[in-house]
C-alpha positions in Angstrom: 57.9 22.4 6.2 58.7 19.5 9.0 57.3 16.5 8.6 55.0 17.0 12.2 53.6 20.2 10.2 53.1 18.3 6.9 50.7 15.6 9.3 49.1 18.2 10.8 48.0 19.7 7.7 47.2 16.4 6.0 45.2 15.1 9.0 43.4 18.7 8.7 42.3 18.6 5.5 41.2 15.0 6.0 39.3 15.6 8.9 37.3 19.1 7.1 36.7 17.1 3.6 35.5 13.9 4.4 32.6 15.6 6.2 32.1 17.7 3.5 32.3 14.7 0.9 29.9 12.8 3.3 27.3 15.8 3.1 27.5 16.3 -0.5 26.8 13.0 -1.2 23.9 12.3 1.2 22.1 15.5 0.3 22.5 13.8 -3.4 20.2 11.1 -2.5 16.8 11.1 -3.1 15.9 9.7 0.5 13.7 7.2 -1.1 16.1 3.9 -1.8 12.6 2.1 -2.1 11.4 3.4 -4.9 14.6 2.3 -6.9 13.9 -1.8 -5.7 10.5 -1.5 -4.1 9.8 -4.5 -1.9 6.4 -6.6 -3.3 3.1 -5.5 -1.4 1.0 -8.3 -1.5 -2.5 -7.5 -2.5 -5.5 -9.4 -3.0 -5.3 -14.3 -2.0 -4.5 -15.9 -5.5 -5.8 -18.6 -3.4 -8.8 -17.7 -2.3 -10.0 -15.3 -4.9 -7.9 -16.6 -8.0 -5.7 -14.0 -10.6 -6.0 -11.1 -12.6 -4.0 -11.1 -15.2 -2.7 -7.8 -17.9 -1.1 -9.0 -20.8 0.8 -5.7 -22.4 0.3 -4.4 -26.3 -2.5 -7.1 -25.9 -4.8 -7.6 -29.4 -7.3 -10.0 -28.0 -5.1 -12.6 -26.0 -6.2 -13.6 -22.6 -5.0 -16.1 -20.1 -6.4 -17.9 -17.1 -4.4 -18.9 -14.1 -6.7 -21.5 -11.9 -6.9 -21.6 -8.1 -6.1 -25.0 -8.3 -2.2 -24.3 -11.0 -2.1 -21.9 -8.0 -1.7 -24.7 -5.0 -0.6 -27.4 -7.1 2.5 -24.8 -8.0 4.2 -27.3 -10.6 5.5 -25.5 -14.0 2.7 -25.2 -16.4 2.6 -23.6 -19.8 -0.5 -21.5 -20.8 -1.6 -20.3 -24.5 -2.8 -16.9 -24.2 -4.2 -16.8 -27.8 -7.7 -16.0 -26.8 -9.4 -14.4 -30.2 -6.4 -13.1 -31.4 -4.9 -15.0 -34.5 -1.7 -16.1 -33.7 -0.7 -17.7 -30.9 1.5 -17.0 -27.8 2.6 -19.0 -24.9 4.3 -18.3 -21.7 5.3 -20.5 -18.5 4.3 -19.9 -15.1 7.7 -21.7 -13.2 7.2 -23.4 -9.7 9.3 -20.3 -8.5 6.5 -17.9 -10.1 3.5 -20.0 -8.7 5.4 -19.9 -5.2 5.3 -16.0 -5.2 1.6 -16.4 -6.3 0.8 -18.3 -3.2 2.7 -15.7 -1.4 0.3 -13.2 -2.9 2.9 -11.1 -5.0 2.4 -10.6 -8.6 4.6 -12.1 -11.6 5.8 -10.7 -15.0 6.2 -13.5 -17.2 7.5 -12.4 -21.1 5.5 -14.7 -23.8 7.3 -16.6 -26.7 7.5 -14.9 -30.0 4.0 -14.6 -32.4 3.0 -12.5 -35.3 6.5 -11.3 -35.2 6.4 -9.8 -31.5 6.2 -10.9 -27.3 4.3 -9.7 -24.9 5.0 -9.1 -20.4 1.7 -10.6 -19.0 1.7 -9.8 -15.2 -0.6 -12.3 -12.9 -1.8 -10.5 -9.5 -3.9 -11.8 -7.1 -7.6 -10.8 -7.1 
């Protein structure tokens, strides 16, 4: 084989592979890149209408994010012990009160109690 022949055939197999490799690995894809890093819909005005708030695994701790943490948007610590019997506490940063006032929700992981943390996520009502 020449060497004109041997380019031929390379540049031939390139040009019917790559195609194929391009195919194969788009039909791979689930066609929804969203779902893997969905972008925050805001829902709900933390600062008209205040938070909501879920606290995971919860045994009787509850929380309270004001209106008013809400604007001033400083970093603020929170005990979430409510009626359970140990106590919890987790800190809303300026960064997290920020996407508050931008009306996305926050996941914010407690410190250790009773041997155990909990996610509490804050949403706008």
């Amino acid at each position: 084989m020449n060497r004109k022949t041997f380019i031929q055939k390379i540049l031939a197999t390139i040009l019917i592979t790559l195609p194929a490799y391009i195919f194969v690995r788009c039909s791979s894809d689930t066609g929804n890149e969203s779902s893997q890093n969905p972008i925050p819909i805001p829902t709900g005005n933390c600062l008209n209408n205040g938070t909501n708030n879920s606290i995971d695994r919860n045994h009787g701790h509850s929380l309270n994010v004001s209106k008013e943490d809400i604007q001033a948007g400083i970093d603020k610590a929170y005990s979430i012990q409510g009626s359970a019997n140990h106590n919890h506490i987790i800190t809303v940063t300026t960064a997290n009160f920020s996407s508050l006032r931008n009306n996305n929700s926050i996941n914010v992981t407690s410190t250790s109690g009773g041997g155990h943390t909990h996610t509490v996520t804050v949403s706008c009502a």
